[in-house]
C-alpha positions as CSV (number, residue, x, y, z in Angstrom):
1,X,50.9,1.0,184.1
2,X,51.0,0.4,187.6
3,X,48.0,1.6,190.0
4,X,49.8,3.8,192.6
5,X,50.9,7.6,193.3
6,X,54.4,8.5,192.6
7,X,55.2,11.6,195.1
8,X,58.8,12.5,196.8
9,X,59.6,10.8,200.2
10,X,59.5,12.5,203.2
11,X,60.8,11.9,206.5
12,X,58.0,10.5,208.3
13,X,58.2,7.9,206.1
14,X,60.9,6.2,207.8
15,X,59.0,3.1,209.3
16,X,57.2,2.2,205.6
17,X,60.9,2.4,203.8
18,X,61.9,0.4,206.6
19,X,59.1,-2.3,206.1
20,X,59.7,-2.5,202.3
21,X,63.5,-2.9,202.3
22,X,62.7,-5.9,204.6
23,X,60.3,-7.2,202.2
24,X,63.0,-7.5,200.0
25,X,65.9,-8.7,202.2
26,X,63.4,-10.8,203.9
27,X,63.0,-12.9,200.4
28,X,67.0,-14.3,200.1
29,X,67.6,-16.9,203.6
30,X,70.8,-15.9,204.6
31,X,70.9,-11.8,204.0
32,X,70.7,-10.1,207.4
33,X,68.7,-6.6,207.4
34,X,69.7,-4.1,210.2
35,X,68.1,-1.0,209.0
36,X,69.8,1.2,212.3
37,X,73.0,0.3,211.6
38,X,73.5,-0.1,207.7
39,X,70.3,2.6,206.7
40,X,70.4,5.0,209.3
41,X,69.8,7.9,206.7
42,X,66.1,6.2,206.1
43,X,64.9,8.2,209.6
44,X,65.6,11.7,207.9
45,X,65.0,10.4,203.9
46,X,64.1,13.5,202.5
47,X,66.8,15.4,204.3
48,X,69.5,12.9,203.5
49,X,68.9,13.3,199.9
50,X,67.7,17.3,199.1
51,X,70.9,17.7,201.1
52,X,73.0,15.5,198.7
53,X,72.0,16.8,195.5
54,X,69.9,13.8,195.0
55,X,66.1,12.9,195.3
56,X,63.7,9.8,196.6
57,X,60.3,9.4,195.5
58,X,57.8,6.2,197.3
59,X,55.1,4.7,195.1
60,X,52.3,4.5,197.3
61,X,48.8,2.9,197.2
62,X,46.4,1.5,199.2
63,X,48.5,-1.0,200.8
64,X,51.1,2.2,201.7
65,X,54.2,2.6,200.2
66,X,55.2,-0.8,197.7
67,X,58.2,1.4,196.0
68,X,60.9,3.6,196.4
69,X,64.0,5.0,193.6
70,X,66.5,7.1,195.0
71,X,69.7,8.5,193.4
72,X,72.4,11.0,193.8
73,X,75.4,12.7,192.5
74,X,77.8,9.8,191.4
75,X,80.4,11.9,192.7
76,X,78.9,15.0,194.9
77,X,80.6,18.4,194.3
78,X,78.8,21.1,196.8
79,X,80.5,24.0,194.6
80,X,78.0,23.1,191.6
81,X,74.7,23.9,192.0
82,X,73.4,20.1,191.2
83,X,75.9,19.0,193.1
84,X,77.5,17.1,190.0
85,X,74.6,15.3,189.3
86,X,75.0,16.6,185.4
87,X,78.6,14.9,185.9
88,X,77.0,11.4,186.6
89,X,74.3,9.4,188.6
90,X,74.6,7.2,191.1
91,X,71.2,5.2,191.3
92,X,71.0,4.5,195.3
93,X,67.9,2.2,195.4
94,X,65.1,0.9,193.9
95,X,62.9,-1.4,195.9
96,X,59.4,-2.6,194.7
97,X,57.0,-5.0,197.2
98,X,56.5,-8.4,196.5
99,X,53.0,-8.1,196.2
100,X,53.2,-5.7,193.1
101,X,55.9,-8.3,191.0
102,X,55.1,-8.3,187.5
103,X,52.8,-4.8,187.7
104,X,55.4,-2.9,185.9
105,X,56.4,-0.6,188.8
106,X,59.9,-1.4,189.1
107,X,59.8,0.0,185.0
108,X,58.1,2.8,185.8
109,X,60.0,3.9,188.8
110,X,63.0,3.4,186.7
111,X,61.7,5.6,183.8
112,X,61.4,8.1,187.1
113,X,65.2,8.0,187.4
114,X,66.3,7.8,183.9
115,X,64.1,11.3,183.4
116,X,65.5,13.0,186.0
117,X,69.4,11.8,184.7
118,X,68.0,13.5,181.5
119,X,66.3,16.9,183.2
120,X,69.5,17.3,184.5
121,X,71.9,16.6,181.6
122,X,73.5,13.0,183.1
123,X,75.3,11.4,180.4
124,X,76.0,7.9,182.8
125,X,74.1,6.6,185.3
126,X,75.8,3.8,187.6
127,X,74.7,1.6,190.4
128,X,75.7,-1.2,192.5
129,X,74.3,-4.8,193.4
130,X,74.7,-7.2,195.8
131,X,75.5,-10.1,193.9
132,X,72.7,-12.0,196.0
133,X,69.6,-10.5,194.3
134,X,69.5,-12.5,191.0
135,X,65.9,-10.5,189.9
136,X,67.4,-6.9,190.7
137,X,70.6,-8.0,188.0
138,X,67.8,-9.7,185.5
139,X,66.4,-6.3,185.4
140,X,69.6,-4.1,185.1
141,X,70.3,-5.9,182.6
142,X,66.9,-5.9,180.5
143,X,67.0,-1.5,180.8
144,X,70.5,-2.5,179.0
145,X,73.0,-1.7,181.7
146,X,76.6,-2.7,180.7
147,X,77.9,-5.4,184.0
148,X,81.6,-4.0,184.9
149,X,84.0,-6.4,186.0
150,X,84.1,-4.1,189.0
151,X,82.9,-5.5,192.3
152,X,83.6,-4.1,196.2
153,X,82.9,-5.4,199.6
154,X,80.6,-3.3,201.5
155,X,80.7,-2.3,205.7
156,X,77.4,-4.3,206.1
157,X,77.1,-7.0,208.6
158,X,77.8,-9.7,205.8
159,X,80.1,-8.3,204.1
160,X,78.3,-8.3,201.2
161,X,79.7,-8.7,197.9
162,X,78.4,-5.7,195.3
163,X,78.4,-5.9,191.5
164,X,78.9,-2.0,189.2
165,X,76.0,-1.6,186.5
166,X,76.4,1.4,184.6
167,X,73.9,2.9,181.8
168,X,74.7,5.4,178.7
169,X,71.7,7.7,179.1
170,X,72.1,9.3,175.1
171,X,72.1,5.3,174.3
172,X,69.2,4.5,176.1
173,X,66.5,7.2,174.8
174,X,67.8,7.1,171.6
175,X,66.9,3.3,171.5
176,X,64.1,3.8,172.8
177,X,62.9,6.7,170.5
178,X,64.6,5.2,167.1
179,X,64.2,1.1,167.4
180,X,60.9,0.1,167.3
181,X,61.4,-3.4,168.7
182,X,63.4,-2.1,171.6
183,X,60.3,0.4,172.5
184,X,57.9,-2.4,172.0
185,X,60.0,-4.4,174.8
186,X,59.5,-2.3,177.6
187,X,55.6,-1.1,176.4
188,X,54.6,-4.1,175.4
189,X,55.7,-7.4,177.3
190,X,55.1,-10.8,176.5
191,X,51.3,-12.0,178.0
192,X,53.4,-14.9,179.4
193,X,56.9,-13.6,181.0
194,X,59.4,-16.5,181.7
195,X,59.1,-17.2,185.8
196,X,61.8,-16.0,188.1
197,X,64.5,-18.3,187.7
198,X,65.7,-20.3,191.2
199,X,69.7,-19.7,191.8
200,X,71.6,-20.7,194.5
201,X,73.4,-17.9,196.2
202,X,76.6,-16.6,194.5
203,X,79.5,-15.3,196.8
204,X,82.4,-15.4,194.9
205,X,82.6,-12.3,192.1
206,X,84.6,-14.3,189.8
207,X,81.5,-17.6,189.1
208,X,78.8,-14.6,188.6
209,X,77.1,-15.3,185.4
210,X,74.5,-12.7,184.5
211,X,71.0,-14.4,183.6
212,X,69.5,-13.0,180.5
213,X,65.7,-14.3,180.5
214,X,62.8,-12.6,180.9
215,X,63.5,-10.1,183.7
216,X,61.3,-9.2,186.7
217,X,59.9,-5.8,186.1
């Protein structure tokens, strides 16, 4: 278990959240990070998502905040009173520092997600990568989410190119509370987890290959 506090973010949190999504854009060479202009709603966080029927919460620890998760309603509906959130979740972010790799945060503020998808009576949860960050997919793919052959351009400054994950909720905790070895993978890792893999950038959707070793947690 990792050694932080897990509390919701609020707005005055903008300049951390800003800091740790660079972290992580900062580690691929050619992905440009213009927080104004592509993450404006980081400057009112806490309104941005209360307001959409969605919620953030910031790991934080002595070093400030190393982790955010995020989600909303896959499709928002304002006449229900989760905002459709029961109809399906739409996992927005989940950034962990570099400096806490291998701590199990990025589990644990998953487990934050898939809980609330549960509390709220989500059957799917879906999210989107750029096809860029080879860890993030490693570890989609070790919580078992299904890759789609769906993939969209987004209105950043690159143009990046975005991969659809998706995750059966029922599945997932009933795996995890009926098959012993699948518990055991996520509460008890190997001492000696295979190192990050080195991959040259990928930019056309149809030469993605998905990398199944030992994900970054």
């Amino acid at each position: 278990m990792s050694d932080f506090d897990l509390r919701p973010g609020q707005n005055d949190d903008h300049e951390d959240l800003v800091n740790l999504l660079a972290c992580a854009f900062g580690e691929e060479s050619d992905c440009v990070f213009d927080a104004p202009r592509d993450f404006p709603y980081l400057q009112g966080v806490r309104n941005y998502y209360s307001g959409g029927g969605g919620n953030v919460l910031v790991a934080e620890n002595h070093l400030g905040i190393v982790g955010m998760v995020s989600w909303l309603p896959r499709n928002i509906d304002t006449n229900k009173p989760d905002f459709g959130l029961s109809d399906g979740m739409l996992l927005h972010h989940l950034y962990v520092h570099p400096l806490l790799r291998r701590e199990r945060l990025g589990m644990d503020l998953m487990f934050a997600a898939i809980e609330a998808a549960e509390a709220a009576g989500c059957l799917m949860i879906e999210t989107w990568m750029n096809i860029k960050f080879h860890r993030g997919h490693k570890f989609l793919r070790f919580f078992t989410f299904g890759a789609s052959s769906d993939a969209r351009t987004t209105e950043d400054l690159q143009k990046s190119t975005e991969r659809r994950y998706y995750l059966d909720v029922d599945d997932f905790l009933d795996a995890i509370e009926n098959d012993g070895e699948f518990y055991d993978s996520f509460f008890f890792p190997p001492e000696q987890p295979t190192p990050d893999d080195d991959h040259a950038n990928i930019d056309d959707p149809s030469q993605f290959v998905v990398d199944d070793s030992e994900p970054w947690r």
